[in-house]
MIVOVO-281727 format. One record per residue: residue number from 0; residue in three letters; x, y, z negated of N, C-alpha, C in turn. Coordinates in Angstrom, 1 decimal. Last residue first. Example, Ala and Ser with C-alpha at 12.3 -4.5 7.8 and 13.67 -1.06 7.14 Angstrom:
# residues 2
+-----+---------+--------+--------+--------+--------+--------+--------+--------+--------+--------+
! num ! residuo !    nc1 !    nc2 !    nc3 !   cac1 !   cac2 !   cac3 !    cc1 !    cc2 !    cc3 !
+-----+---------+--------+--------+--------+--------+--------+--------+--------+--------+--------+
!   1 !     SER !   12.8 !   -2.2 !   -7.1 !   13.7 !   -1.1 !   -7.1 !   12.9 !    0.0 !   -7.9 !
!   0 !     ALA !   13.2 !   -5.7 !   -7.8 !   12.3 !   -4.5 !   -7.8 !   13.2 !   -3.3 !   -7.8 !
+-----+---------+--------+--------+--------+--------+--------+--------+--------+--------+--------+
END
This chain:
# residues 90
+-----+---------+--------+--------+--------+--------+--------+--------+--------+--------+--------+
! num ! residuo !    nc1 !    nc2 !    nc3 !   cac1 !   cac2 !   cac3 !    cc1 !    cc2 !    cc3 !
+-----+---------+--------+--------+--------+--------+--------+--------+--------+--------+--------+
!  89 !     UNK !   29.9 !   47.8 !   27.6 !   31.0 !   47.4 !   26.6 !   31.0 !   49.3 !   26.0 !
!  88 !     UNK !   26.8 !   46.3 !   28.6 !   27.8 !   47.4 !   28.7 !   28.9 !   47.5 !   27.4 !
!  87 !     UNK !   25.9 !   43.4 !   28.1 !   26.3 !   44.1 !   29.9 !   26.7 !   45.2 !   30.0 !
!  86 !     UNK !   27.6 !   40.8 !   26.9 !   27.2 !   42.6 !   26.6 !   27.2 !   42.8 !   28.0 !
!  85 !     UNK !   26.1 !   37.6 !   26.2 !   27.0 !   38.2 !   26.8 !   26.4 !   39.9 !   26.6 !
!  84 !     UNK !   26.8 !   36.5 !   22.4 !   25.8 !   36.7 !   23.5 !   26.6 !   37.5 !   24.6 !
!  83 !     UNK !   27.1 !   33.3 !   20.9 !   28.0 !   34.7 !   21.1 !   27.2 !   35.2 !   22.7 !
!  82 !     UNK !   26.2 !   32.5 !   17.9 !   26.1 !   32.5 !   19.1 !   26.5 !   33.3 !   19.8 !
!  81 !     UNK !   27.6 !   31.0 !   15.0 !   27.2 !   32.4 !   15.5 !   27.5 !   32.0 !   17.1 !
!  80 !     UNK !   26.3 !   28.4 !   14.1 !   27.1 !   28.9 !   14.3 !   27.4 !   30.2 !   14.6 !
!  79 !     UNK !   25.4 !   26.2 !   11.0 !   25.4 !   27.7 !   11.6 !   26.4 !   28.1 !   12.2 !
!  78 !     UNK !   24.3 !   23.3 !   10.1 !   25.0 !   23.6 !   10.7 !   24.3 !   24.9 !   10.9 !
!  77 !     UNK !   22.6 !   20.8 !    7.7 !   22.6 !   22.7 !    8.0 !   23.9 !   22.4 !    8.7 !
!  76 !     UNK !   22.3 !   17.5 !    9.1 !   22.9 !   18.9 !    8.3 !   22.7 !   20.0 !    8.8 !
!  75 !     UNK !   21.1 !   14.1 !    9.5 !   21.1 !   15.5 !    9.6 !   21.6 !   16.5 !    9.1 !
!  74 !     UNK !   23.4 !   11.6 !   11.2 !   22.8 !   12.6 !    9.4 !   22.3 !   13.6 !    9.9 !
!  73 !     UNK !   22.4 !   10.5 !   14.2 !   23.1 !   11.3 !   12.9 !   22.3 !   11.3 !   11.6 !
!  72 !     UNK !   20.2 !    7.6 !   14.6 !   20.6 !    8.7 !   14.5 !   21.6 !    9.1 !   13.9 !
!  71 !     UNK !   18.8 !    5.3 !   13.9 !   19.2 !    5.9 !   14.8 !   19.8 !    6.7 !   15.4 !
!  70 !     UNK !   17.1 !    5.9 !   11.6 !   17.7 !    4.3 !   11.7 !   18.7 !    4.9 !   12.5 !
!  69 !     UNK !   16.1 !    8.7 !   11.7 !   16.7 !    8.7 !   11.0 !   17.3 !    7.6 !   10.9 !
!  68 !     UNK !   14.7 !    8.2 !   14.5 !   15.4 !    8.7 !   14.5 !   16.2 !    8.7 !   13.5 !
!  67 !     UNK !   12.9 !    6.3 !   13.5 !   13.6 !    5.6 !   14.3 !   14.9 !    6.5 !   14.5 !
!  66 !     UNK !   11.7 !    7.2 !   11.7 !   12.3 !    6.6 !   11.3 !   13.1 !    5.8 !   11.6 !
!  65 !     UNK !   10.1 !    9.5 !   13.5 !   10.9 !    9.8 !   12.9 !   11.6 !    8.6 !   11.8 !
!  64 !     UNK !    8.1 !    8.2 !   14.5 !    9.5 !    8.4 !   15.4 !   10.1 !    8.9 !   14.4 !
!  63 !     UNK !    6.8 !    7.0 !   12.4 !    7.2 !    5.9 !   13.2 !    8.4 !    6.6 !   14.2 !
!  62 !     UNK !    5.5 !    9.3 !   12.2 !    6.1 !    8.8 !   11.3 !    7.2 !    7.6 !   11.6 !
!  61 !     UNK !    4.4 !    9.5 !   14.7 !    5.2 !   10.6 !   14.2 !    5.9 !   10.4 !   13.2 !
!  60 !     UNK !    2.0 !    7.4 !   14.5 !    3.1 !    8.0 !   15.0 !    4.2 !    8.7 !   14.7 !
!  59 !     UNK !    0.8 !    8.6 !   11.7 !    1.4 !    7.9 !   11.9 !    2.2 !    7.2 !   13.0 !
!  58 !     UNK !   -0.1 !   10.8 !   12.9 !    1.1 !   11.1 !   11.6 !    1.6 !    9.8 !   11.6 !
!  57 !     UNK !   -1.3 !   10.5 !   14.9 !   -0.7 !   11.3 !   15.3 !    0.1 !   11.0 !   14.2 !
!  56 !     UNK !   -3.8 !    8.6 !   13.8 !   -3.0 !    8.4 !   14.3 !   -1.4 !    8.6 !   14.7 !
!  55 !     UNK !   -4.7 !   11.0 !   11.9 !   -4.3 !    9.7 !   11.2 !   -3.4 !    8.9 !   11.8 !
!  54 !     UNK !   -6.0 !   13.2 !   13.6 !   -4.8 !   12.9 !   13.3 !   -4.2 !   11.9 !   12.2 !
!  53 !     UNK !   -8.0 !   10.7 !   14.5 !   -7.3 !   11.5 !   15.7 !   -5.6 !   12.0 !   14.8 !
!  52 !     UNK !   -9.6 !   11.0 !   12.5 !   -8.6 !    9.8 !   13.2 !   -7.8 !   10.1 !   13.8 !
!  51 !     UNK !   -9.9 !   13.8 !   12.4 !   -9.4 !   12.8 !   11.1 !   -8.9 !   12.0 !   11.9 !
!  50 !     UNK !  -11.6 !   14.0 !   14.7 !  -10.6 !   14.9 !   14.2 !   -9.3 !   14.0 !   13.2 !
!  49 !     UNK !  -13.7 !   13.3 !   16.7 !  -13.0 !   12.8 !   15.5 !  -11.4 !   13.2 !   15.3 !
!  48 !     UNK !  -14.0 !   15.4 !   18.9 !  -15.2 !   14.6 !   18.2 !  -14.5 !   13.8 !   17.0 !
!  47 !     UNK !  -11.7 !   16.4 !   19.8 !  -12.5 !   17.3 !   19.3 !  -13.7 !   16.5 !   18.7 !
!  46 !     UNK !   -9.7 !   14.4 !   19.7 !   -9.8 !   15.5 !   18.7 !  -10.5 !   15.9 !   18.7 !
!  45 !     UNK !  -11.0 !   11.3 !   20.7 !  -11.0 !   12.8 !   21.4 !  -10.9 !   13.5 !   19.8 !
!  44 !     UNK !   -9.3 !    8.2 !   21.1 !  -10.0 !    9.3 !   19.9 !   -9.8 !   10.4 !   20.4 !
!  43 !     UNK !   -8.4 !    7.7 !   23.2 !   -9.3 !    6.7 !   22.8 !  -10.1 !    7.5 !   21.5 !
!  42 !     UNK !   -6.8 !   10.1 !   24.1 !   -7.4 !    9.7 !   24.9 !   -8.7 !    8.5 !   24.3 !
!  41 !     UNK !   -5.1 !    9.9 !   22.2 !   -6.0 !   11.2 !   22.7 !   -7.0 !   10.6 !   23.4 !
!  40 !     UNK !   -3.7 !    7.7 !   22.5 !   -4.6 !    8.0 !   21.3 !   -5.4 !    9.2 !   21.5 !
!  39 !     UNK !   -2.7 !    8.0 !   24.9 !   -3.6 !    7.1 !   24.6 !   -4.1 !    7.2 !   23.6 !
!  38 !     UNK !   -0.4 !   10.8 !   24.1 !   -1.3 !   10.6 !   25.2 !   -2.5 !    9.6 !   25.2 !
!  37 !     UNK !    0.9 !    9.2 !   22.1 !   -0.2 !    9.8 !   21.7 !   -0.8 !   10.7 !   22.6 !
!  36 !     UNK !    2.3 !    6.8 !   23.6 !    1.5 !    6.9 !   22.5 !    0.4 !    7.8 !   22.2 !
!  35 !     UNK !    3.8 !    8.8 !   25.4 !    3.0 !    8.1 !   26.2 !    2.0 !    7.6 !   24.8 !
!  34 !     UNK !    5.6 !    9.9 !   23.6 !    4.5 !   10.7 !   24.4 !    3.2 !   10.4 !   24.7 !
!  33 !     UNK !    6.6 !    7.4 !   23.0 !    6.3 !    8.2 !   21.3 !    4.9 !    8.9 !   22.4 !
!  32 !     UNK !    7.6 !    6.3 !   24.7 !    6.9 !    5.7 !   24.5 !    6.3 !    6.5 !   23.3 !
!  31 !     UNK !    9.4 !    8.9 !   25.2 !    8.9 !    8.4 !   26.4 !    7.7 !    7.2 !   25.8 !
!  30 !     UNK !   11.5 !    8.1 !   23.0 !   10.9 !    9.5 !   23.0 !    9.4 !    9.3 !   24.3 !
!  29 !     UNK !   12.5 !    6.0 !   23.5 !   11.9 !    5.8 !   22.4 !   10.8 !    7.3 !   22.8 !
!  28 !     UNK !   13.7 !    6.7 !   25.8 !   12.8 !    5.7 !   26.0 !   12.3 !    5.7 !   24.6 !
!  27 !     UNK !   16.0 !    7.7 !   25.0 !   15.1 !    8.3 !   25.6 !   13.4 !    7.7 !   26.0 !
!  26 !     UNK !   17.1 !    6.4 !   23.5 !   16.7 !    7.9 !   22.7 !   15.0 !    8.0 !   23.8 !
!  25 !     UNK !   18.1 !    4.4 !   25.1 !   17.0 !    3.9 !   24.1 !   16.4 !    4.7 !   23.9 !
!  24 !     UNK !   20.1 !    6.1 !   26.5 !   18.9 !    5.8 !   27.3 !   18.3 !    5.1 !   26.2 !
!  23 !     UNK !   21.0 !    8.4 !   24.7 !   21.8 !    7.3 !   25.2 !   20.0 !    6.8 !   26.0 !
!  22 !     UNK !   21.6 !   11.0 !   23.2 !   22.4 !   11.2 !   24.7 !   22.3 !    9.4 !   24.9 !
!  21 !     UNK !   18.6 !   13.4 !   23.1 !   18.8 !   11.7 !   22.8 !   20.1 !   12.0 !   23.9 !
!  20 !     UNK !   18.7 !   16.5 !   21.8 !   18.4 !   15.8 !   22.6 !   19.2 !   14.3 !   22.8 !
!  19 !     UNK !   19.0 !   16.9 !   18.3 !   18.8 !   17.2 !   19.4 !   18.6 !   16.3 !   20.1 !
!  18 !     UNK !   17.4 !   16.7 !   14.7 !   18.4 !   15.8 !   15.9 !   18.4 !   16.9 !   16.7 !
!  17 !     UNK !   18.4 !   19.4 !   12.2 !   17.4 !   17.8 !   13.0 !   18.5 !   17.3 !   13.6 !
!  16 !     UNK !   18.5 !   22.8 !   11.6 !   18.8 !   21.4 !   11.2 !   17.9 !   20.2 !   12.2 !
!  15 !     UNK !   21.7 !   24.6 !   13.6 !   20.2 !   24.2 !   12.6 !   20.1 !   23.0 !   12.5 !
!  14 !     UNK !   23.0 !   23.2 !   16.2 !   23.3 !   24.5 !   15.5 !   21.6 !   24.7 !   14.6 !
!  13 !     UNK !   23.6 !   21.1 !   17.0 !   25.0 !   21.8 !   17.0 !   24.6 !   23.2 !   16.3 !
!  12 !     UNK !   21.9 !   18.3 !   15.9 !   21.8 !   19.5 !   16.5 !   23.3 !   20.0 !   16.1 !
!  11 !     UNK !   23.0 !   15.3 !   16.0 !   22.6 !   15.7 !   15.3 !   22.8 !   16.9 !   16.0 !
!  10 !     UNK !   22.2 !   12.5 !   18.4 !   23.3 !   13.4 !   17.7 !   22.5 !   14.6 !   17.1 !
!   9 !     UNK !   20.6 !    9.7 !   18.3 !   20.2 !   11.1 !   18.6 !   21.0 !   11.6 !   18.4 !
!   8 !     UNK !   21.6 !    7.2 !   19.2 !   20.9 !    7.7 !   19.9 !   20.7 !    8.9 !   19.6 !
!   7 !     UNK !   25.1 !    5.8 !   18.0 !   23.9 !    6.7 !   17.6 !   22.6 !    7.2 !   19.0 !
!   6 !     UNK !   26.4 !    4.1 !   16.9 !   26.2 !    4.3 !   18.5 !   24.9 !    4.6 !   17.9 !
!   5 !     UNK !   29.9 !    4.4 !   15.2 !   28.5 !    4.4 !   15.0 !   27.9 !    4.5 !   16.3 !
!   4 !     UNK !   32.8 !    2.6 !   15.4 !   31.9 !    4.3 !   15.4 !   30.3 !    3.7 !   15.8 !
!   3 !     UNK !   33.9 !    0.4 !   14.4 !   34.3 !    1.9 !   13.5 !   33.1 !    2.9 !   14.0 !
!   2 !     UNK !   34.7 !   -0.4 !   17.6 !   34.3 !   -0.6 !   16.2 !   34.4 !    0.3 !   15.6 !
!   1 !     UNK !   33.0 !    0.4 !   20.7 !   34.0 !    0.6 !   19.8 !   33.9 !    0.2 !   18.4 !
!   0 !     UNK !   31.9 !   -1.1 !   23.4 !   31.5 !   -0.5 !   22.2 !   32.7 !   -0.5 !   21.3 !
+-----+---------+--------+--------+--------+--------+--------+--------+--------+--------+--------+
END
């Protein structure tokens, strides 16, 4: 580990705003226990018979990954780059 540099699990998208994809194995495992979470909450609260709970859970989840990603993470920033598409006729 290097001093001075930050060991970020999510790097920040290369083009709009958030994270992108986790480059260190915690990211991924964070992301992997977030799924697995609200696969079991589906599962113990059926949306379609209690709705409310159901999403009470889901936000707060969700609230929970996202503070892991903002502890853990880039800054987020507007980034725009122009994407350069290929021409099939010139």
């Amino acid at each position: 580990m290097t001093i001075g540099k930050k060991n970020t699990w999510f790097p920040a998208k290369k083009n709009g705003w958030g994270w992108g994809k986790p480059h260190a194995w915690q990211g991924w495992v964070v992301l992997a226990v977030y799924f697995l979470s609200i696969a079991l909450v589906s599962v113990m609260h059926d949306p379609k018979v209690v709705l409310m709970r159901w999403g009470a859970w889901v936000a707060v989840l969700t609230s929970l990954l996202i503070l892991v990603y903002i502890v853990k993470g880039d800054p987020p920033s507007w980034k725009w780059k122009r994407i350069k598409k290929k021409r099939l006729f010139k």
